[in-house]
Every structure is written in structure tokens, then in C-alpha cells.
C-alpha positions in Angstrom: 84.9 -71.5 -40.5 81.5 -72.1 -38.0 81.2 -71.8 -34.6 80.8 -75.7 -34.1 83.2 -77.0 -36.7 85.8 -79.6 -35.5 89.0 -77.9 -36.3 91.5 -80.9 -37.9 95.5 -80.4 -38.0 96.9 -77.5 -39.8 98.1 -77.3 -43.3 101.5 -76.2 -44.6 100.2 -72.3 -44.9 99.6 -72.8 -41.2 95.7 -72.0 -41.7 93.3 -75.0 -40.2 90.2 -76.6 -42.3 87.4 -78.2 -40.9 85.9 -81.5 -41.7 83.1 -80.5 -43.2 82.2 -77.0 -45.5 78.4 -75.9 -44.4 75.7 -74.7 -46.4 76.0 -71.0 -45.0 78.4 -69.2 -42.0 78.6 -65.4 -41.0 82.1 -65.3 -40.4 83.9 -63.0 -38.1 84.9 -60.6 -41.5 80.8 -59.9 -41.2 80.3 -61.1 -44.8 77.9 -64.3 -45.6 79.4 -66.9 -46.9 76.9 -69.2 -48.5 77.5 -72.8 -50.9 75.8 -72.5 -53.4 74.3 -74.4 -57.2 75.9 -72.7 -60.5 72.0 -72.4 -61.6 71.3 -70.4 -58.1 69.7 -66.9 -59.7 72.3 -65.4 -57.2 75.4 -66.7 -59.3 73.8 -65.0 -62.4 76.1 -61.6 -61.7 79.3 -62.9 -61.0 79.3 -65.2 -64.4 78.3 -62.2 -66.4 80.5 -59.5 -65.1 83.5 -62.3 -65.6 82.1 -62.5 -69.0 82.2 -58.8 -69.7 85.7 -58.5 -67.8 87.1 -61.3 -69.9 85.2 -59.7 -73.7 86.9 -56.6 -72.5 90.6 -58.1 -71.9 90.7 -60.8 -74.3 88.5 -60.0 -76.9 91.1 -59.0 -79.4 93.1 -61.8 -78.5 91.1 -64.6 -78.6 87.5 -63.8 -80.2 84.3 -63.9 -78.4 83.3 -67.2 -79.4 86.5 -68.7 -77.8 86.2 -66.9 -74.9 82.0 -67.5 -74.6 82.4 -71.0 -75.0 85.3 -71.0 -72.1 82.9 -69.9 -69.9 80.0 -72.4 -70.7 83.0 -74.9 -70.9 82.6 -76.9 -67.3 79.3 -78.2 -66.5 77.6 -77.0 -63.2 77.9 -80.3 -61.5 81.5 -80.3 -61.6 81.3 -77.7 -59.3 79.3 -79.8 -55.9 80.7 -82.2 -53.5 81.9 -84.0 -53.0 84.4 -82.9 -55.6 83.6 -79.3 -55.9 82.1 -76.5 -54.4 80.8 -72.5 -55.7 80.6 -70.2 -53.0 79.0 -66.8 -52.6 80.0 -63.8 -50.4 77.2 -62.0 -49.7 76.6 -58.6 -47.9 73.1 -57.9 -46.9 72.4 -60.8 -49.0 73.7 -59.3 -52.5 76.7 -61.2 -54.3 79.9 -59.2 -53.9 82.4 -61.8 -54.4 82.4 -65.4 -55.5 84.5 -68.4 -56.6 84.7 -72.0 -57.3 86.7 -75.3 -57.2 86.6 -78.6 -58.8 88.4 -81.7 -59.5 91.3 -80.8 -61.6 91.6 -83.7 -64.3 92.5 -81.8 -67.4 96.7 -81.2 -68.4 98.0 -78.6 -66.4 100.1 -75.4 -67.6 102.9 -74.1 -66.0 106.5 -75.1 -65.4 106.6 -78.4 -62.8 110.4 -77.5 -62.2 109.6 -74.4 -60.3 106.9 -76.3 -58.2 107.4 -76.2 -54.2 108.1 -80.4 -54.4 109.3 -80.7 -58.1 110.0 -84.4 -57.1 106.5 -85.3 -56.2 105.4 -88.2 -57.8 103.7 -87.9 -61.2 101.8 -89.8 -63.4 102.8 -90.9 -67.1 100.6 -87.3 -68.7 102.8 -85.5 -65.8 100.1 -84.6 -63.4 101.2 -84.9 -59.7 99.4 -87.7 -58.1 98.4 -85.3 -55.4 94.5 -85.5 -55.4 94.2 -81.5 -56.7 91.6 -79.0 -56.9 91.3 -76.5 -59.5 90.2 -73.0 -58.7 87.7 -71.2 -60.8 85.3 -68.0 -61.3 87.4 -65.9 -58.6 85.2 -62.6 -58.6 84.6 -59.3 -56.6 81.9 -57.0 -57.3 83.7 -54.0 -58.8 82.2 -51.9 -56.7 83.3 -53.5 -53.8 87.4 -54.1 -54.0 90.0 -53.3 -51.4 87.5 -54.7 -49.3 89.7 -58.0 -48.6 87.0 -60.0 -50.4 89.6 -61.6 -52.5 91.1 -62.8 -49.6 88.0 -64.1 -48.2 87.3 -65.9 -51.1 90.8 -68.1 -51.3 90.5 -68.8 -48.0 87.0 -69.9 -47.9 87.8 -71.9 -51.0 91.2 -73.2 -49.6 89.4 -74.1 -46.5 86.1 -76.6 -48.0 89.0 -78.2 -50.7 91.4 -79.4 -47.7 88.1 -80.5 -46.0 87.7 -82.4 -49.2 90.6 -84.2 -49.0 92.7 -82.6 -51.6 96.4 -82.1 -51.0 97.1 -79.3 -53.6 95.4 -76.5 -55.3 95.8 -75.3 -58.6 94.7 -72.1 -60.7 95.4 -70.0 -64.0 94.7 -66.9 -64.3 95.2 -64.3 -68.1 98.3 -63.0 -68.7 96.6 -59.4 -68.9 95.5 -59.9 -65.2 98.6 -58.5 -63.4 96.5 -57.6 -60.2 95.1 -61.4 -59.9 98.5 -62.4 -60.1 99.8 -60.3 -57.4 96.5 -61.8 -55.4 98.1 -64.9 -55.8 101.6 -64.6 -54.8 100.8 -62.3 -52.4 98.5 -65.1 -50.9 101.2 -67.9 -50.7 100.6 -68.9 -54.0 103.6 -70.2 -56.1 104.2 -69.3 -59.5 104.4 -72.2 -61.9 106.5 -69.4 -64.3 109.3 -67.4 -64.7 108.3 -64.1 -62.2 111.1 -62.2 -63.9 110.9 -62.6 -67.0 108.5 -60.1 -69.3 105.6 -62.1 -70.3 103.3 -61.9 -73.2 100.2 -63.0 -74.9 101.9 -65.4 -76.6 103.1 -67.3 -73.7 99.3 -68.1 -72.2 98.0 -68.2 -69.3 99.4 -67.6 -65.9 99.6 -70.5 -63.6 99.7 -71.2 -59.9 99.7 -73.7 -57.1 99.4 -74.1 -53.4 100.5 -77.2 -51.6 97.9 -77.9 -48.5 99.9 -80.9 -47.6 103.3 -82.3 -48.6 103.1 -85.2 -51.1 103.4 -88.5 -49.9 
């Protein structure tokens, strides 16, 4: 993503990682893209629009408790390397987009059938071997969209969990979230679901994965 960073061989989406993720880089998109702790005052507006985003979809469905404690549900350390990371874009120094990864350890959703390798090796709870990273807090300001931010934050997140050493990527998103899921197919993505088939709130959440390298 820097200047200086030793580029290493390409992944299956054909983008490149580096071998390391730096604190900040201005990129050639002209944004900031700075690693930050979940306590940094500067991750304060992303957690509490997704908070008011998700009261306002899911509310009904699920309760505000439920849907409070989801967000206070993984602890800020899981989110720091070497297993994790939370990064910030930042324009003119202001948040307007955002997101996180960590070690995935808990049962996955989804169909593995309709996986890119359904025959990759699995443990006995069903999990794919594959050392996986689990994408969370995706955010853009909402005054900011159709900006490519999105974009930028996938592949700044794809980027530092390859240079982590983690083969696959992994990611749910609400079944009242059409445009995230469009995001991620659009963005090589594949859906662990049936695409044509109507789904409801009764069927949970949506999920997704992304191979970085094949399973060995």
C-alpha cells in the first residue's frame, strides 16, 4: 500500500499484499488510511452510527438489547496484530469510512457447499482449516457514499489480513442490507447462500467469503 513496501506474490483476486500493514499511508485514492486502537476517540463515530444504522434496521427484529450487546460483543484487542487490525479512512483527518478484521474462531454461517473449494479440508465443528479472518464494522460516513470508500476499505482490509498470513476471509452481513451485499459480490466476494432464492428474516444473516490463497 506505501511507497517502500515489499510487494510479495499475488493472491487469487490478482491484487498484491505487502509483508507488513503500517501505522498510516496516503494512498494514491488521496484518502488517509490510518491503523488504529478500538478506544482511539476517532473510532467513536463509526461504532455509533453502526449502532444507530443497525437500531434502525433491526430494531423490530431483534430488540435493542440484542443488538447493543452485539456490538459490545468482541473485545477491542481482538481487533490488533498480530491477529487483527481496525482501520480508519480519513479525509482531512475526519473518519469517513472504517472497518475491521480479526481471527475468526467462532461457527461460521452459510452454506460450505457453495464455497469456491467445498473440498477444502475441515475440522470436526466444520470450519475450514484455512487460517481465516473475519471482517467487521465495515462503515462509510453517510455523507460520504459513492465515493468508492467501500471499496477502499475491503481492499485495505484484504490487503493487512493476507500480510497476516491468513488464507481466507470471511464476513456476514443483515439480511435487510441488500446494498452491503451487492458490495460484496460485486467485490469478488462469494456468496455462502442461495443468490436466487427470496430471503427472509427468518433465514439470518447473510454470509460471504473470499479465498486469498487456495487451500493446501
Amino acid at each position: 500500500m506505501s511507497t517502500d513496501s515489499v510487494i510479495v506474490p499475488g493472491r487469487l483476486d490478482g491484487q498484491h499484499s505487502s509483508t507488513a500493514a503500517p501505522h498510516s499511508t496516503v494512498a494514491q485514492h488521496g484518502f488517509e488510511v490510518r491503523s488504529v486502537h478500538m478506544t482511539d476517540p476517532l473510532v467513536r463515530p463509526l461504532l455509533d452510527d453502526l449502532e444507530r444504522t443497525y437500531l434502525r434496521l433491526y430494531a423490530s427484529l431483534l430488540g435493542e438489547e440484542v443488538l447493543r450487546e452485539e456490538m459490545a460483543h468482541y473485545a477491542p484487542e481482538e481487533f490488533v496484530a498480530p491477529d487483527g487490525d481496525f482501520v480508519l479512512v480519513l479525509d482531512d483527518g475526519v473518519p469517513v469510512a472504517g472497518g475491521a478484521f480479526r481471527l475468526s474462531v467462532e461457527p461460521e454461517l452459510g452454506d460450505p457447499s457453495l464455497s469456491r473449494y467445498p473440498d477444502a479440508p475441515r475440522g470436526t465443528d466444520g470450519r475450514t482449516v484455512t487460517a481465516t479472518a473475519e471482517l467487521k464494522r465495515i462503515w462509510t460516513h453517510a455523507d460520504h457514499r459513492r465515493r468508492g470508500l467501500a471499496r477502499i476499505v475491503l481492499a485495505e482490509l484484504e490487503d493487512r489480513a493476507a500480510a497476516a498470513g491468513y488464507g481466507r476471509i470471511y464476513l456476514t452481513t443483515g439480511s435487510r442490507q441488500p446494498e452491503a451485499a451487492a458490495l460484496y459480490l460485486r467485490t469478488g466476494y462469494t456468496a455462502l447462500y442461495d443468490t436466487d432464492a427470496a430471503w427472509t428474516d427468518a433465514d439470518g444473516p447473510l454470509a460471504f467469503e473470499k479465498w486469498m490463497l487456495p487451500p493446501v
